[in-house]
C-alpha positions in Angstrom: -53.6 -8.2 5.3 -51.4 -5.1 6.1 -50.6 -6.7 9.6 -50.6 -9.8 8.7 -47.5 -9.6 6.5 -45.6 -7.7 8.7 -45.8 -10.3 11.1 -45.2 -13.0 8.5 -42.3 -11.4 7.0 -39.7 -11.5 8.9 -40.4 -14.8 10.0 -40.2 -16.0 6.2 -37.0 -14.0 5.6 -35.4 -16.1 8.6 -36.5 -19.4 7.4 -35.5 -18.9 3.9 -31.9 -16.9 5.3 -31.0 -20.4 7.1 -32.1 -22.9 4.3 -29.7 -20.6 2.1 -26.9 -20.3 4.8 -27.2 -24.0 6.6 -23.7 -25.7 5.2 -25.3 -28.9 6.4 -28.4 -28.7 3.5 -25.5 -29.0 1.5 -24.7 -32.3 1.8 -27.1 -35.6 0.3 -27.0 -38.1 2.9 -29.6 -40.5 2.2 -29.2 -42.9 5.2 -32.0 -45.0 6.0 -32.7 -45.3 9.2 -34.0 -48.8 9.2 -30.9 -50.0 7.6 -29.8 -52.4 10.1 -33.2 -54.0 10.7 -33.4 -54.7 6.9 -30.0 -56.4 6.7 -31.0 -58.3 10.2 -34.1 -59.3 8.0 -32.1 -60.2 4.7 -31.2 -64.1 4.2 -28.6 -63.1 1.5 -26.5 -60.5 3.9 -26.9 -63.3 7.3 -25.8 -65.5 4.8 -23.2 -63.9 3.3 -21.8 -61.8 6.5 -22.4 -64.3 9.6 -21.3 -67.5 8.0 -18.6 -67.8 10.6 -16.0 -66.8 7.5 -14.3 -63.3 6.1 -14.0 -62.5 2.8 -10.6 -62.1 1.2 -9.7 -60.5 -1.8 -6.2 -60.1 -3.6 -5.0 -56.9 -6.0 -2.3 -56.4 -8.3 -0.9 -52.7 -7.1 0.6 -49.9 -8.4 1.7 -47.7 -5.6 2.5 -44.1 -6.1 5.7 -43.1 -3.8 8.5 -40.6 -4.2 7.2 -39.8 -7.4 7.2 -42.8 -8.9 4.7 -45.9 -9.8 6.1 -49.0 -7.6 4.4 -52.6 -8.4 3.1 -54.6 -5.2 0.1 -56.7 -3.8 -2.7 -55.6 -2.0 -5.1 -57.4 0.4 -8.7 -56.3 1.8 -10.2 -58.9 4.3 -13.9 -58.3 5.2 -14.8 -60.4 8.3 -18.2 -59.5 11.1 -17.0 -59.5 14.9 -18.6 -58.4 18.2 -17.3 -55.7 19.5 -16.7 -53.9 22.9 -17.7 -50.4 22.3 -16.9 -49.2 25.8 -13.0 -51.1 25.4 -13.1 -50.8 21.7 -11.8 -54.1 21.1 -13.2 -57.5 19.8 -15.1 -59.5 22.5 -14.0 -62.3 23.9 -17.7 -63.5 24.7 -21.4 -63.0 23.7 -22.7 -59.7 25.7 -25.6 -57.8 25.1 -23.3 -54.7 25.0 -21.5 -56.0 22.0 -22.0 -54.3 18.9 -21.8 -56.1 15.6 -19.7 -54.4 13.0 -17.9 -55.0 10.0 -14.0 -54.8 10.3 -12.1 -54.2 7.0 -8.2 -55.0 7.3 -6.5 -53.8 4.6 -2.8 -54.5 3.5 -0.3 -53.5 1.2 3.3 -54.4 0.5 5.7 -52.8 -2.3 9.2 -52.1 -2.9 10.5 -48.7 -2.8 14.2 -49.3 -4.7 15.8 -51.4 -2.0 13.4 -51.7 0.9 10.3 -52.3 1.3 6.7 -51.2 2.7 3.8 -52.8 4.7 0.8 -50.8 5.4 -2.1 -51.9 7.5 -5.3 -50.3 8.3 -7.8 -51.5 10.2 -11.9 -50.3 10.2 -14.3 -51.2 13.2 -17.4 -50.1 11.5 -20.8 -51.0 12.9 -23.0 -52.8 10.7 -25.6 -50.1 11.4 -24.5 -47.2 9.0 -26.2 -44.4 11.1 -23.2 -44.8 13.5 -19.3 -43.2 13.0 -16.5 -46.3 12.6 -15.9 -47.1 16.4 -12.1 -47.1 15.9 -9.6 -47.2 13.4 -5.7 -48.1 13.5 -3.3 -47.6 10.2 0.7 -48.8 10.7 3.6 -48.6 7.9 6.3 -50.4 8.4 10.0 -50.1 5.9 13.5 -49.4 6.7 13.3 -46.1 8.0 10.7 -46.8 10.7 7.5 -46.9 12.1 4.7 -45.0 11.8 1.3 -46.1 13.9 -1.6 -43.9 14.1 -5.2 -44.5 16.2 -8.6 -43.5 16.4 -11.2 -43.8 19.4 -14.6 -42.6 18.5 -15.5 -41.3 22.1 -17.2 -38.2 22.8 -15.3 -36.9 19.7 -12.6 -38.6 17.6 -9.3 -39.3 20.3 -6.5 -39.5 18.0 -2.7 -40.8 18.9 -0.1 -39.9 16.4 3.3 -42.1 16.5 5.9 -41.6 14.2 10.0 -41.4 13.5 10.0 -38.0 11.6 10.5 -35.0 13.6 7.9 -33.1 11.9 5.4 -35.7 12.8 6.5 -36.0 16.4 4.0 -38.3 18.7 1.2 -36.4 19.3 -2.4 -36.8 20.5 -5.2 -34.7 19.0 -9.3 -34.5 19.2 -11.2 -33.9 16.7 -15.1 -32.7 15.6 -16.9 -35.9 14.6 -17.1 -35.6 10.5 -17.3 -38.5 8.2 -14.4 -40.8 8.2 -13.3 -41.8 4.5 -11.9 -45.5 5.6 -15.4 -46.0 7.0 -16.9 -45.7 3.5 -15.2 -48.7 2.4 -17.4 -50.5 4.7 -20.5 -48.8 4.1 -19.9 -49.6 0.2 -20.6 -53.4 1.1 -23.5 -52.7 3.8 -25.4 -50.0 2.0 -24.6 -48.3 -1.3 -27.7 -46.9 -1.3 -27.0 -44.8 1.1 -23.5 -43.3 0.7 -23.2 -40.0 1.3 -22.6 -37.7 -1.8 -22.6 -34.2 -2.6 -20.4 -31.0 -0.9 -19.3 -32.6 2.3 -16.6 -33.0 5.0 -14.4 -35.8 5.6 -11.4 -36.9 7.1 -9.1 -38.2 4.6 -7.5 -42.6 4.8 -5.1 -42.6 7.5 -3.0 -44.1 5.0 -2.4 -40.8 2.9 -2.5 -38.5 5.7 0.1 -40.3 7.3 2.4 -41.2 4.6 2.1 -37.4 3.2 2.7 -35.9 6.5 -1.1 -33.5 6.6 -2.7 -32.4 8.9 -5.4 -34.9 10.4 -8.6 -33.1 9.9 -11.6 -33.0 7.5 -11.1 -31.1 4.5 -13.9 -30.0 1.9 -15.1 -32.8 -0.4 -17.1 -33.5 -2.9 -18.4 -37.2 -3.4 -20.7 -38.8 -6.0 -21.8 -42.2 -7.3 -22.7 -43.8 -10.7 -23.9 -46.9 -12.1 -21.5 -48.1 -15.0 -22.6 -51.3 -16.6 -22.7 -54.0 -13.7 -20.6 -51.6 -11.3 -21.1 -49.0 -9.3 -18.0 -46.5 -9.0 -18.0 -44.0 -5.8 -15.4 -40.7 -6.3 -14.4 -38.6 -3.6 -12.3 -35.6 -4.7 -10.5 -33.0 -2.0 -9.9 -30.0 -4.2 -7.5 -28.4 -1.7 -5.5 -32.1 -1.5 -5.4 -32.2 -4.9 -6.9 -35.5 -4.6 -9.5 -38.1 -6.2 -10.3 -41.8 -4.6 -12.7 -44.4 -7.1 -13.7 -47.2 -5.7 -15.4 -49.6 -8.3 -17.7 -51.9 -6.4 -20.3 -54.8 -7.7 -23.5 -53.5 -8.5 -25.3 -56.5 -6.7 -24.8 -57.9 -3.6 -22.2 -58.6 -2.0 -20.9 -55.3 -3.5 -17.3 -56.8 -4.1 -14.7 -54.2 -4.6 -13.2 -55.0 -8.3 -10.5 -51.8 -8.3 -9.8 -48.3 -7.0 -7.9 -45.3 -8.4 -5.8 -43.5 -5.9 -4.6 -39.9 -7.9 -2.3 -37.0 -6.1 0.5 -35.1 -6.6 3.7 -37.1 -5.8 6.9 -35.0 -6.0 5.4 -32.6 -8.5 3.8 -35.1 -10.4 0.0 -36.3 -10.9 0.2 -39.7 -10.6 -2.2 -42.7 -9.4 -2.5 -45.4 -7.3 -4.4 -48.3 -8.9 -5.4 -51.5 -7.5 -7.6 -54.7 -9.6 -8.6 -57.7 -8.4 -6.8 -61.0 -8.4 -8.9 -62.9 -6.8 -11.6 -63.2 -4.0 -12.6 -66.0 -1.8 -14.5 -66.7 1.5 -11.8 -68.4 4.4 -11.8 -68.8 8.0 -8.0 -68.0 7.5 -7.2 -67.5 11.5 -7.6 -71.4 12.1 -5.2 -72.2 8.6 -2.0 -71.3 10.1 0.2 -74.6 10.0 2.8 -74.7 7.2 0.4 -76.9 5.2 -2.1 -73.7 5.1 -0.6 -72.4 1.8 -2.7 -73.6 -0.6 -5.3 -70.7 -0.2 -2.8 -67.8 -0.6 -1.6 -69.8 -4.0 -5.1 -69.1 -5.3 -5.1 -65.6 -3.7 -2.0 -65.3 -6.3 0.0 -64.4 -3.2 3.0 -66.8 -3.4 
């Protein structure tokens, strides 16, 4: 018994020293492996996703900039493409090397006293969750300048920084794959189920990194998820940032996004970001763009 325990020990001690140690134990990714097959298998997501049209939704937004709240609209379009994942860009034609992903293109314009902003990004994130978004692209555009920043998910993240402001100089950067914040959007519509939540790192919205001028890399997070009535609302909070993202989503499928809560310091003051839903509606809006094609952005509420 003796012997056996000295052998035994130290082996235990290890096993029990990495458990303790392992940063990666603590974070609760439940992702299902057979995720994709069981949306490939579900007539309500085919349905839904591959009907040839993308789903657009409207929001009435509040935008916190320069310390203050400025009103504005907000747009989200969901749409399914085949994509090149060698080119990273939307095929042309069927191929057996496409990969099928959900792209979320998401818009804001607001007025900052007398000129205004439009922000864009754009998510390529593959309908099956167990992969990193394949690229993402975020632009601003106001009176100052430009600002355009990219993402290649090669062998690690290939980043390319453009920008106006001295301090944010072009640049090119690579980075450890973490999890990507504007590919969590996505994953809210594929798979709630399986967001990840707990002590985690992620790389914060291009959008606030770039506006705010941080550093682009993942910072400590902490991410959960509860059920609220008919809702489900996903919080991410970056203690060092000093910032919280809520995403209220549909409970049942199709997962809708109703609102979010965007809340950071801005000038010395805690303020927030909010977004609610106008309106949402299913359009094959790249073929309606005579003059006549206005009738859908009236009931959009985006005259």
């Amino acid at each position: 018994m003796k012997r056996m325990l000295q052998i035994y020990t130290p082996i235990i001690l290890s096993f029990l020293l990495f458990f303790c140690s392992n940063p990666e134990l603590k974070k609760d990714i439940k992702t299902d492996k057979n995720q994709l097959k069981k949306n490939d298998k579900n007539p309500a997501f085919k349905n839904y996703w591959y009907s040839g049209k993308a789903e657009i939704t409207s929001y009435k937004l509040s935008q916190v900039r320069y310390g203050e709240i400025h009103g504005g609209t907000a747009v989200n379009i969901f749409v399914t493409e085949d994509f090149l994942p060698e080119k990273q860009v939307k095929a042309d034609d069927p191929n057996k090397k496409n990969v099928s992903i959900l792209k979320l293109n998401s818009t804001k314009n607001f007025t900052t006293g007398i000129y205004p902003y439009t922000l864009m990004t754009s998510t390529f994130s593959p309908i099956d969750i167990n992969q990193n978004a394949i690229k993402i692209s975020f632009s601003a555009q106001e009176w100052c300048g430009n600002t355009f920043v990219q993402l290649n998910n090669r062998e690690d993240y290939q980043i390319q920084f453009y920008s106006y402001f001295e301090s944010n100089a072009d640049r090119k950067i690579n980075l450890k794959k973490e999890i990507l914040e504007n590919e969590l959007w996505s994953q809210l519509r594929i798979s709630p189920e399986n967001l990840p939540i707990g002590e985690l790192q992620i790389i914060p919205s291009f959008e606030f990194l770039g506006l705010h001028h941080k550093e682009f890399k993942a910072f400590d997070a902490i991410a959960s998820i509860e059920e609220k009535e008919n809702f489900l609302i996903y919080t991410i909070n970056y203690p060092k940032l000093e910032r919280t993202l809520s995403i209220k989503a549909s409970k049942d499928f199709p997962h809708t996004i109703e609102s979010w809560e965007e809340t950071f310091v801005s000038r010395g003051k805690i303020l927030t970001t909010k977004a609610e839903k106008i309106k949402t509606i299913q359009s094959a809006y790249w073929s309606k763009n005579g003059v006549a094609d206005t009738e859908e952005r009236k009931e959009l509420g985006l005259n």
